[in-house]
N, C-alpha and C positions, 0 to 999 in steps of 0.2 A: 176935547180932542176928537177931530174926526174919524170916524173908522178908516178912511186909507192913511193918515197918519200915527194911528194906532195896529194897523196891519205892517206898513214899513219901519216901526220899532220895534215889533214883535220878531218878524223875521231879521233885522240887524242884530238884538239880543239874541235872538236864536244860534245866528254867525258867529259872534261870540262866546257863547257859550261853548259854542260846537269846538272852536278854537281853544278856548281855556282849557277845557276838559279833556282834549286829549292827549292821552298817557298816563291820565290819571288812575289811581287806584280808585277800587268800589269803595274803601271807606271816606277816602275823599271826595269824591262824587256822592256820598251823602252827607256830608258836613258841606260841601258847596250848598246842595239841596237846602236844609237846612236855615241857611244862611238867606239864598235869596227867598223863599217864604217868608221870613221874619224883615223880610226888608219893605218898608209901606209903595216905596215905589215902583215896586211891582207888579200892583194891582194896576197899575195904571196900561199898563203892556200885555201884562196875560193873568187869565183866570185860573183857580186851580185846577180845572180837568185839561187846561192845555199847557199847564207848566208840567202836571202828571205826566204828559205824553212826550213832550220836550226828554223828560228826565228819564221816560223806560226808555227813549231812541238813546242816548249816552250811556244808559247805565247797560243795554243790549249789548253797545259795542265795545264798552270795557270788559262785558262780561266773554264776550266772542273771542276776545286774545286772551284770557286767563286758560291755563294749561287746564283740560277736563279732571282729571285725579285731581290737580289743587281745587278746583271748585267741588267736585263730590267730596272731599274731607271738611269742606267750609261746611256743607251741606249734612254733613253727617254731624256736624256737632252746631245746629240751628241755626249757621250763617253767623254764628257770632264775631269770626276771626274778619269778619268783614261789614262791620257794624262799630262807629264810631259811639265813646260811650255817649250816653243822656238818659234820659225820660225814658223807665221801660215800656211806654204803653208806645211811645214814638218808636223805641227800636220795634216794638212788636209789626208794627204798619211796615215798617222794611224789611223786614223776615219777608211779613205775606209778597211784598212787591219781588223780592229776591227769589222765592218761591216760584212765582208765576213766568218773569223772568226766565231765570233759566234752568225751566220744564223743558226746552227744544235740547238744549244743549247737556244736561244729565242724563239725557236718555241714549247719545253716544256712550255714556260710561261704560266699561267692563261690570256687567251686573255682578252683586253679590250671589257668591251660592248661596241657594236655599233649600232647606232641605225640606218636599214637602210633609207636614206630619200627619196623621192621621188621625181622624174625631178619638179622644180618648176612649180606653178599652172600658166597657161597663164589667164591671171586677165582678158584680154579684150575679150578672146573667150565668144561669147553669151553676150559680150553688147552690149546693145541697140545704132543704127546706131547715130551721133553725129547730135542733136540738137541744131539750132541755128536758131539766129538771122537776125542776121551781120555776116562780115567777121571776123570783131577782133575777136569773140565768137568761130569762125571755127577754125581759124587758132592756138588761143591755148590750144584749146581740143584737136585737132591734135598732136600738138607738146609735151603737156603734156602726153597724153596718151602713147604715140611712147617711150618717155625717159624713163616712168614708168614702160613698161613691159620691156625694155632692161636691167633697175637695178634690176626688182623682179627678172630677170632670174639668176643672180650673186649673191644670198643673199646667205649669207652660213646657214647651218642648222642648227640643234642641238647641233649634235655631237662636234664642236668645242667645247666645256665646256668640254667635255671627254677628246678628243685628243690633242688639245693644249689648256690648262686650262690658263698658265700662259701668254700668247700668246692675245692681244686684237685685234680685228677682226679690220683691216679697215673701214671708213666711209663709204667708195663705197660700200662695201658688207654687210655691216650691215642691218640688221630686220630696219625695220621701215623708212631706211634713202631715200628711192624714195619715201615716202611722203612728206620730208622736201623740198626734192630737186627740187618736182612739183610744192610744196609752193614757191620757190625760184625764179621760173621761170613764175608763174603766177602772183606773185607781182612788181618782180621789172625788169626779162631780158626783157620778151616777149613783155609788152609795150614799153621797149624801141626799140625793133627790129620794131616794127608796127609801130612806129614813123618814121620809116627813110625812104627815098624818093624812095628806089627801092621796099619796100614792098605795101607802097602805089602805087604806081603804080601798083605793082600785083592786088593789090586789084580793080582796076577800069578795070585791061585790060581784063575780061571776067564776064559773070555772073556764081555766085558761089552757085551752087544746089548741092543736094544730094549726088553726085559723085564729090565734091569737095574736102575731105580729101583724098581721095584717090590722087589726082593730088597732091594737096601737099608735102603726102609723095614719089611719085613717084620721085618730081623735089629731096626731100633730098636724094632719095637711087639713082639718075643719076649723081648726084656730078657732078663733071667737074669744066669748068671754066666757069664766067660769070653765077654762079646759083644764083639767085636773093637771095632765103632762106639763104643757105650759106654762101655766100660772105659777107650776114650782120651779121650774125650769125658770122661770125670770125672775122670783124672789130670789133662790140659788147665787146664780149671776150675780144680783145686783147684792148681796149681801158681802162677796167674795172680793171686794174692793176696801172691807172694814174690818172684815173675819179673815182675809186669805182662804186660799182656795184650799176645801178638804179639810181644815182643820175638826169637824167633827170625828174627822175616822181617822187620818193620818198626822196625829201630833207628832212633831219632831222632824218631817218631812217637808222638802222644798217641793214644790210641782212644778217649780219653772225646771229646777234640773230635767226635767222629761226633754227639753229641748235642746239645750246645751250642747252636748257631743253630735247631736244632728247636723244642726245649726252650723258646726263649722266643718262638719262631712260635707254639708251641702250646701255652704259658704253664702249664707246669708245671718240676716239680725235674726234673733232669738224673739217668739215677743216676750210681753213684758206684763207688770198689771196693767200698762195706759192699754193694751188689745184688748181688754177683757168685752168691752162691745161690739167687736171684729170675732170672736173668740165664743160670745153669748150668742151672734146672729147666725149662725152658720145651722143649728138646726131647722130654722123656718125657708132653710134653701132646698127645694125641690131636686135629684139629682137632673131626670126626667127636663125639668124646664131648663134648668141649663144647659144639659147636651143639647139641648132643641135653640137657645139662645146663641150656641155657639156656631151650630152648624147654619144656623141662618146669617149669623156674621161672613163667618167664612165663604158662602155661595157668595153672598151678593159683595165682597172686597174682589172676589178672581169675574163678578160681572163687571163691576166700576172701575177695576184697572187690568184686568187682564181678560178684556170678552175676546174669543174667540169668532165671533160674529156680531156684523152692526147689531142684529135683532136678538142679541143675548146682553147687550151693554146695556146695565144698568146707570139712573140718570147719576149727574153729577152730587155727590152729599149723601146717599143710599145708605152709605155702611152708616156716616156718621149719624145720619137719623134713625137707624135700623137701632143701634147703640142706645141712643136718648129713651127711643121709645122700651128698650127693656131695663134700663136704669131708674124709670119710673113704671112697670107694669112688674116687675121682677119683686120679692121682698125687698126690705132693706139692705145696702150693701152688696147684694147680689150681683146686679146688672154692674157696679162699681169692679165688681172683679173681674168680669165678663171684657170690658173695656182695656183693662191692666194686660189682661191676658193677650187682645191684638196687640196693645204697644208692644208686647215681645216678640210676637209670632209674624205678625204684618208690618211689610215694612215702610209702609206711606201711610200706618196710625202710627207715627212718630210725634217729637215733643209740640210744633205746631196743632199738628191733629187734636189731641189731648186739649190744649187750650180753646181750639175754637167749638171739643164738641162741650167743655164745660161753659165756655158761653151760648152756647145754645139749650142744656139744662138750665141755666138760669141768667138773671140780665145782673145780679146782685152777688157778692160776698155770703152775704147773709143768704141767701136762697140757693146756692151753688151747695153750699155746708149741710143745710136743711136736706136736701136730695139725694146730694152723691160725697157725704162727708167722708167714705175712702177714697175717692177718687183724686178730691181735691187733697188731700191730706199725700197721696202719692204724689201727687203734681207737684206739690210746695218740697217735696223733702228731694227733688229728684235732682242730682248733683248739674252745678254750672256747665 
């Protein structure tokens, strides 16, 4: 076929098209779609970056007569209500297209309130230095104190009840649940750690004054190998999946009741034993690095969608790589939370966002798990 007789069936299909298509709804303008990609004869007329371009000019102008509120509710629950089914990796490519689409036209939307919130309060700035006893007394003031501002720093705020309503926060970032979890830890882990021969032995190989919690969290933030804290701190753990939790000091006793009446005060799941590695990571979390992961989050979402000035916009992709890169410098799990926390707070790290920033931690299933095993583990359980 000559190209002028290949340009004059392109533009008659295109007339056609243009004519077929209108009045049609977005789901059927993508099941048309569809249909002629899967048809061999249409390579013969157009290629795919000019059938692409054919389909955003029809699907622009279906989208142009759709009422703004019906489209921002389509949009609010991932464009699904306007997504013919099939192949979810197929619908996924029309999500993005419906996305890109219509950006011009969600942005006449009546915005949602949002209520700005403010970096979490650091709870331990300006308390008073740790009194004590004994060493057992030191050592789990210490340790409680340290886990408690790591989870006040990941609580999500308000706004979630706005932004994802239908959507239940996790137990890690839930209002209230670093108090269950201190209760958790000062009932039934911490005397079993102080029981075990190598903390005892901490305890006798130096005298332990004033400047002693500071040594202790020093030995938890030097990690390595052979760290006394540590090392018991993950036999512990990993023992409490065969032993349950506590059973040396609290026979008779549930640990999970610690959560229970919270859990539905603050209307989320309970964990369970599958957290206990959600549950066991949370001491190797810094609180320090996270306020600092957060608040770099947060600058650079209000530079990439809300600058104030050209010369304050940050580039396109900013948060979502800002994300990656503390999902992998962050300990385990960490940067996973860090992530969960915009999906609530930010309202354009929504369920899209989420998937394209775990394809970009990894190209694999397997390597996605490996990384950010909360993350993905959030994303799979997150309701249709």
């Amino acid at each position: 076929m000559t190209d002028a007789k290949r340009k004059a069936k392109f533009e008659s299909k295109v007339a056609e098209l243009l004519a077929v298509t209108s009045g049609l709804s977005v789901m059927h303008i993508f099941m048309l779609r569809r249909m002629t990609q899967a048809d061999p004869e249409t390579s013969s007329w157009a290629n795919e970056r000019e059938l692409g371009v054919v389909f955003d000019t029809i699907l622009d102008r279906a989208i142009a007569g759709m009422d703004v509120d019906e489209l921002g509710a389509a949009a609010d629950r991932h464009f699904d209500p306007l997504l013919p089914p099939g192949d979810e990796e197929i619908r996924d490519k029309e999500r993005w297209q419906l996305f890109d689409v219509t950006k011009k036209y969600l942005g006449r939307r009546k915005p949602v309130e949002v209520v700005e919130t403010p970096p979490p309060v650091d709870e331990d700035a300006g308390e008073e230095p740790i009194a004590f006893d004994n060493f057992n007394q030191l050592f789990d003031e210490t340790i409680a104190r340290y886990t408690r501002r790591s989870l006040l720093s990941l609580v999500v705020g308000p706004n979630h009840g706005t932004l994802r309503p239908h959507i239940p926060v996790p137990f890690i970032s839930a209002p209230g649940f670093a108090a269950r979890y201190e209760e958790l830890l000062r009932r039934f882990v911490l005397p079993d750690i102080r029981a075990t021969k190598r903390i005892k032995e901490l305890k006798d190989s130096r005298h332990w004054d004033e400047t002693g919690s500071n040594r202790l969290l020093g030995m938890i933030q030097a990690g390595g190998s052979s760290n006394p804290i540590l090392d018991t701190w993950d036999a512990r753990w990993a023992a409490y999946r065969s032993e349950g939790i506590g059973t040396k000091h609290k026979k008779g006793e549930n640990p999970w009741d610690v959560f229970v009446e919270a859990a539905k005060a603050g209307n989320y799941e309970p964990p369970t034993i599958k957290d206990i590695p959600l549950l066991h990571s949370v001491v190797r979390w810094e609180p320090e690095s996270l306020l600092e992961a957060w608040r770099e989050v947060a600058l650079l979402y209000q530079q990439e969608f809300h600058a104030k000035t050209r010369h304050e916009q940050a580039r396109e992709g900013a948060v979502r790589d800002c994300i990656v890169r503390h999902i992998r410098e962050l300990p385990k799990r960490a940067g996973d939370m860090v992530a969960i926390k915009a999906f609530f707070e930010l309202p354009k790290c929504d369920r899209l966002f989420l998937r394209k920033l775990m394809q970009t931690v990894g190209g694999t299933d397997v390597e996605r798990n490996r990384i950010a095993p909360g993350l993905v583990q959030f994303y799979n359980n997150l309701p249709p």
